[in-house]
TORSEDREN-439363 format. One record per residue: residue in one letter; chain; x, y, z of N, C-alpha, C in turn. Coordinates in steps of 0.2 Angstrom, whole numbers, plus 5000, padded with zeros to 4 digits. Layout:
REM TORSEDREN-439363
{res:A	chain:A	n.x:X	n.y:Y	n.z:Z	ca.x:X	ca.y:Y	ca.z:Z	c.x:X	c.y:Y	c.z:Z}
...
***
This chain:
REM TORSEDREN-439363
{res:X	chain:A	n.x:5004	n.y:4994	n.z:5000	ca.x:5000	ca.y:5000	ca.z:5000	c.x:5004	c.y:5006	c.z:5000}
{res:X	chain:A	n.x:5009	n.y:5004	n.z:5004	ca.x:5016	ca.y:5014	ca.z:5003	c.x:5016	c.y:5013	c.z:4998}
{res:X	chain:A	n.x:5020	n.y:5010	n.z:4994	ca.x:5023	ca.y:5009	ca.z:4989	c.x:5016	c.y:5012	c.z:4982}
{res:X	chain:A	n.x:5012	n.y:5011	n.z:4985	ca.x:5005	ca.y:5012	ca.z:4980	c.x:5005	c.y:5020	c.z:4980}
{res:X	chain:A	n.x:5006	n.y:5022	n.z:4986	ca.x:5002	ca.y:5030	ca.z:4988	c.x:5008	c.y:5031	c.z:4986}
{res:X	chain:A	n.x:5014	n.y:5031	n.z:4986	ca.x:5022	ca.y:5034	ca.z:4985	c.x:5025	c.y:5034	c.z:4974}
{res:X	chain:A	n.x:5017	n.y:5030	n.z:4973	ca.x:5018	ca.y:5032	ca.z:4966	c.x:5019	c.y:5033	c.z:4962}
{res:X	chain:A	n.x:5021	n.y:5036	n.z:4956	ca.x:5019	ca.y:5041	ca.z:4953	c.x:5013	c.y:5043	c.z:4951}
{res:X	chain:A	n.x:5005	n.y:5040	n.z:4950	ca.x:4999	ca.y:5039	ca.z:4953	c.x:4996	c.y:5045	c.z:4958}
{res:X	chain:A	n.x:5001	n.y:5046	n.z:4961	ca.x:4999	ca.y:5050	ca.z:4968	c.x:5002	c.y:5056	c.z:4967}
{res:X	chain:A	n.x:5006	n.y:5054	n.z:4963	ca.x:5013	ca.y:5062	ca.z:4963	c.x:5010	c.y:5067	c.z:4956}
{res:X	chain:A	n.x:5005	n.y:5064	n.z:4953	ca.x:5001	ca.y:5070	ca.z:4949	c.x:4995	c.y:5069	c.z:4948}
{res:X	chain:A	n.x:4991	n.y:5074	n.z:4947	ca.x:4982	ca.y:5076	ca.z:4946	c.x:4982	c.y:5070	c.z:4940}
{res:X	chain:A	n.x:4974	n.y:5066	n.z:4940	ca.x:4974	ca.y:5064	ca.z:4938	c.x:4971	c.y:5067	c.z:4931}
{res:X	chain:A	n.x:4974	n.y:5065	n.z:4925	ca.x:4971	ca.y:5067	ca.z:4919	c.x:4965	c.y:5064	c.z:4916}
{res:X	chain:A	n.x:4961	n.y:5068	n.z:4911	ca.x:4956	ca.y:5065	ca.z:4910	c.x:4956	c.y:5058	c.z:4906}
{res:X	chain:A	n.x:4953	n.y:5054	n.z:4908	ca.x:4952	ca.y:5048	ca.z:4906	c.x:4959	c.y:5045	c.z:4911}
{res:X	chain:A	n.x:4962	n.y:5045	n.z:4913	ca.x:4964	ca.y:5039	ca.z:4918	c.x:4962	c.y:5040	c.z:4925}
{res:X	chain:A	n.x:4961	n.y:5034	n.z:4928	ca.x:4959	ca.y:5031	ca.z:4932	c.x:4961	c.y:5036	c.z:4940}
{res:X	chain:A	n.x:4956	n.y:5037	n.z:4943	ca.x:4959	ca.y:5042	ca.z:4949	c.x:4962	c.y:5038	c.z:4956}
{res:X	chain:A	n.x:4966	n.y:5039	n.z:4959	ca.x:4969	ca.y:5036	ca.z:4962	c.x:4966	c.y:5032	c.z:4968}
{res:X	chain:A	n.x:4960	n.y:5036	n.z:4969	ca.x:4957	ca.y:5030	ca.z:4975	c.x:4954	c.y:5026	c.z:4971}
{res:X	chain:A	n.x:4951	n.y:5027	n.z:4964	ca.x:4950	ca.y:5020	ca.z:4959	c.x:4958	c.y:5014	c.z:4961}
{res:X	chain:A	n.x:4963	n.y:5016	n.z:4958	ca.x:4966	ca.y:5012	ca.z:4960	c.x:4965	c.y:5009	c.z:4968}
{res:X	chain:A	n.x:4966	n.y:5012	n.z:4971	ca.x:4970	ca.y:5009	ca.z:4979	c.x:4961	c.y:5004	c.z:4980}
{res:X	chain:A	n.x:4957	n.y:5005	n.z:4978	ca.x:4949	ca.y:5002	ca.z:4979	c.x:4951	c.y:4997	c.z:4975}
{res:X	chain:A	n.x:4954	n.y:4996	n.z:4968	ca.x:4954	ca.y:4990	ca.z:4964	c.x:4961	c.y:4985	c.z:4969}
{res:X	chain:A	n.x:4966	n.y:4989	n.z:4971	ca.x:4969	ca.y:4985	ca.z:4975	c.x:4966	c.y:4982	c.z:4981}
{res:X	chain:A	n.x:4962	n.y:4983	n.z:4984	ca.x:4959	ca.y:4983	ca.z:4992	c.x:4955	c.y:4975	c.z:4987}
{res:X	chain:A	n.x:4952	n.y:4976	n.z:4985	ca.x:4944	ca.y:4972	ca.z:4983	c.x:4947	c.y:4967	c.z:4983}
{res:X	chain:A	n.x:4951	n.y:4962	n.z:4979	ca.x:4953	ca.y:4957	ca.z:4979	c.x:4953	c.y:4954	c.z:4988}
{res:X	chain:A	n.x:4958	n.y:4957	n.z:4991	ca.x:4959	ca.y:4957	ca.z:4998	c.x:4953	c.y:4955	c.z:5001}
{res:X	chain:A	n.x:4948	n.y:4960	n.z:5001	ca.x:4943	ca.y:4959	ca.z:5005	c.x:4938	c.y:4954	c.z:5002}
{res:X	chain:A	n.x:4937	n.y:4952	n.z:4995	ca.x:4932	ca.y:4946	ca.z:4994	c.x:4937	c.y:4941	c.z:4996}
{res:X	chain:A	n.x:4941	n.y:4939	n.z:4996	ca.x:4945	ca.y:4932	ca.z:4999	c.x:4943	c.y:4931	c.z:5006}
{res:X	chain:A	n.x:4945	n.y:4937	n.z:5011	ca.x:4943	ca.y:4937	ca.z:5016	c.x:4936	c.y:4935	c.z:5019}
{res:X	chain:A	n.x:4932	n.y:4937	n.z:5012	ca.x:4925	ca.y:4939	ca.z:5016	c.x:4922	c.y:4931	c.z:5014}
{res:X	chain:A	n.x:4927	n.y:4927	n.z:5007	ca.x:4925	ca.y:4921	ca.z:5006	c.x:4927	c.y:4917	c.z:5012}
{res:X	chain:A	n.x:4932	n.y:4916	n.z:5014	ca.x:4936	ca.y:4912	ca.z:5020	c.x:4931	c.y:4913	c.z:5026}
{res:X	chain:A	n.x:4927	n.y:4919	n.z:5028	ca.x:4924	ca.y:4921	ca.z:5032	c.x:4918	c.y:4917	c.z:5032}
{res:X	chain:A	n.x:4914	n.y:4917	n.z:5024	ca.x:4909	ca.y:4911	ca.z:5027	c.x:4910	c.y:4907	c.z:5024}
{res:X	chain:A	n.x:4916	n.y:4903	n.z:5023	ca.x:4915	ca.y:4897	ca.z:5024	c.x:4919	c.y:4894	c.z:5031}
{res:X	chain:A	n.x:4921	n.y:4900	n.z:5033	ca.x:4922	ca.y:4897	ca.z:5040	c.x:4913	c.y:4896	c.z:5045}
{res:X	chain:A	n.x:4910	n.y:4900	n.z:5043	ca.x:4904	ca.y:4898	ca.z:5045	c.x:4899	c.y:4894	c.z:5043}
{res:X	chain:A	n.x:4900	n.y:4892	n.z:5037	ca.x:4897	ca.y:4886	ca.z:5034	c.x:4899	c.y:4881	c.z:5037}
{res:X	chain:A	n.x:4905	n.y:4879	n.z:5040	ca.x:4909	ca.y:4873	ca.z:5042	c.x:4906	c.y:4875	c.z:5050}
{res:X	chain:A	n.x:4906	n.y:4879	n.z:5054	ca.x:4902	ca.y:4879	ca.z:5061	c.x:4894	c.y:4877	c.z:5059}
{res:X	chain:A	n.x:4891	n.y:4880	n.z:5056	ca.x:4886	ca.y:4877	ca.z:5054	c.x:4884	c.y:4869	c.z:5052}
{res:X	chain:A	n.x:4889	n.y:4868	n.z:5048	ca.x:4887	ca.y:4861	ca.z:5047	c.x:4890	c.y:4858	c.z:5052}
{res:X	chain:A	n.x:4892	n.y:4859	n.z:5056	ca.x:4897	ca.y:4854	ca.z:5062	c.x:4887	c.y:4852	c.z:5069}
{res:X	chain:A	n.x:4887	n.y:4861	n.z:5069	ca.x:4881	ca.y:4859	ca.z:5072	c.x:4874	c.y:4856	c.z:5071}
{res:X	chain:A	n.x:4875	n.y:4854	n.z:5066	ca.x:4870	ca.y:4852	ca.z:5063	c.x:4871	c.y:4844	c.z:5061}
{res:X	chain:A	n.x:4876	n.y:4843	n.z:5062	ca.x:4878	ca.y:4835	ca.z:5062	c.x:4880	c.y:4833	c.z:5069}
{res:X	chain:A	n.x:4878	n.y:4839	n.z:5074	ca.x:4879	ca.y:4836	ca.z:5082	c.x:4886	c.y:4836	c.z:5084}
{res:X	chain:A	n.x:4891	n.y:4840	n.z:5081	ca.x:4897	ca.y:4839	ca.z:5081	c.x:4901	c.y:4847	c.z:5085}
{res:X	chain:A	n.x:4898	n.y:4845	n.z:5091	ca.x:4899	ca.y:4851	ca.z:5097	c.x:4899	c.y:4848	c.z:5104}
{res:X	chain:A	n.x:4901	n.y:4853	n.z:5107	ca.x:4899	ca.y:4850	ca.z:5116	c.x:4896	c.y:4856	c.z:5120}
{res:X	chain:A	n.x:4894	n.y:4854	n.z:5126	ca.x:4892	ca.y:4861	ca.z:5128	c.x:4895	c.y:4860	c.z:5135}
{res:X	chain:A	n.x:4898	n.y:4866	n.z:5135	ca.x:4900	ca.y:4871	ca.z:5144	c.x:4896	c.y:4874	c.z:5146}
{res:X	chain:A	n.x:4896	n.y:4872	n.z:5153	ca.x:4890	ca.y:4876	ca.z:5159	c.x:4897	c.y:4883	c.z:5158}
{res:X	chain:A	n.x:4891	n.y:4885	n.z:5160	ca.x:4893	ca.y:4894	ca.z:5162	c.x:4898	c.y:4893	c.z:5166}
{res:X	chain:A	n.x:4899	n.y:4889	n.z:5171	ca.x:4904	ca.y:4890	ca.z:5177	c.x:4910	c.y:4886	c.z:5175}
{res:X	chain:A	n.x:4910	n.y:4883	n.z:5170	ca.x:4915	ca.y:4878	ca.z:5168	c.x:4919	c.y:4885	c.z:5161}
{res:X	chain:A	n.x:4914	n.y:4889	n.z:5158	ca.x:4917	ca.y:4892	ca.z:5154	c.x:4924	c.y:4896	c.z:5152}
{res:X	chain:A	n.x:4924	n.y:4898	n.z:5156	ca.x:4932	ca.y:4902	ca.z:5157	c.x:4937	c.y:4895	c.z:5159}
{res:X	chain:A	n.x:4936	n.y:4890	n.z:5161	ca.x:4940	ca.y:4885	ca.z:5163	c.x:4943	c.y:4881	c.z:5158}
{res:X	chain:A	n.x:4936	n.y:4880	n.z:5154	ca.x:4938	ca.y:4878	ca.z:5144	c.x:4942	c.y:4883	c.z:5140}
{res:X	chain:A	n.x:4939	n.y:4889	n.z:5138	ca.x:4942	ca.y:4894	ca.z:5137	c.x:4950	c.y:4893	c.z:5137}
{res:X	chain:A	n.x:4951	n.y:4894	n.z:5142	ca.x:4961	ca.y:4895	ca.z:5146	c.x:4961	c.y:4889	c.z:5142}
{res:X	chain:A	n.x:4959	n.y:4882	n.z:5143	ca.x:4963	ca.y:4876	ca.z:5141	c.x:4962	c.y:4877	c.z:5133}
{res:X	chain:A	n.x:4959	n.y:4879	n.z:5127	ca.x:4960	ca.y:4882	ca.z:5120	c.x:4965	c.y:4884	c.z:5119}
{res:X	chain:A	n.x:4967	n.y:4890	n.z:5124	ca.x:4971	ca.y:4895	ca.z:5121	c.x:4977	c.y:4893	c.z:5125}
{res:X	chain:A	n.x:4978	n.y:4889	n.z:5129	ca.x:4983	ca.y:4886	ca.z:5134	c.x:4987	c.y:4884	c.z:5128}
{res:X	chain:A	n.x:4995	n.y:4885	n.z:5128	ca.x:4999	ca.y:4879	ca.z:5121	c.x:5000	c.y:4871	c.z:5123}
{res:X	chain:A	n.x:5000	n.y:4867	n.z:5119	ca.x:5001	ca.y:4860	ca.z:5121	c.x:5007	c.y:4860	c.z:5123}
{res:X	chain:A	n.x:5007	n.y:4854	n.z:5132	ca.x:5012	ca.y:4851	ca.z:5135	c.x:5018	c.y:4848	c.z:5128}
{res:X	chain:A	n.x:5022	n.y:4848	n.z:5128	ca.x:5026	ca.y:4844	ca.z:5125	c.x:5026	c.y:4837	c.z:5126}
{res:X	chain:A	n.x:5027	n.y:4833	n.z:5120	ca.x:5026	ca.y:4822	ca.z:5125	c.x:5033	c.y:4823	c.z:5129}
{res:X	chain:A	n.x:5032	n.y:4820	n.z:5134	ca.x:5038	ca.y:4819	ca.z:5136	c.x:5043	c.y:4814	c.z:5133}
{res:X	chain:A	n.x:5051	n.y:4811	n.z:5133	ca.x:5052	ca.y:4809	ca.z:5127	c.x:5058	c.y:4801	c.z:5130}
***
């Protein structure tokens, strides 16, 4: 993106009939965010379909933070 705004692009008015420079940096942005917004739902789709084929567990409220930690905890090493 520096490299984008630092370019010649930027460093003069656009003239008529080319592309204005927030056209650019918006054609560069797009690609980025439909990938993202793709991977997004099918991260959702894959949660949905998990629950839907019973492929879940449930935590009591008072167990929550306790599961939580163990998530985000990194794995023990095996011993060797």
């Amino acid at each position: 993106m520096r490299d984008l705004i630092l370019s010649p692009a930027f460093s003069h008015p656009p003239s008529i009939g080319s592309p204005s420079p927030l056209l650019v940096i918006s054609d560069v942005q797009m690609p980025t965010r439909k990938s993202s917004l793709e991977g997004l739902r099918g991260q959702i789709k894959a949660g949905t379909d998990a629950l839907e084929r019973g492929d879940f567990i449930e935590v009591d409220d008072a167990d929550l933070e306790g599961y939580l930690e163990r998530l985000t905890r990194p794995a023990a090493k095996p011993a060797r």
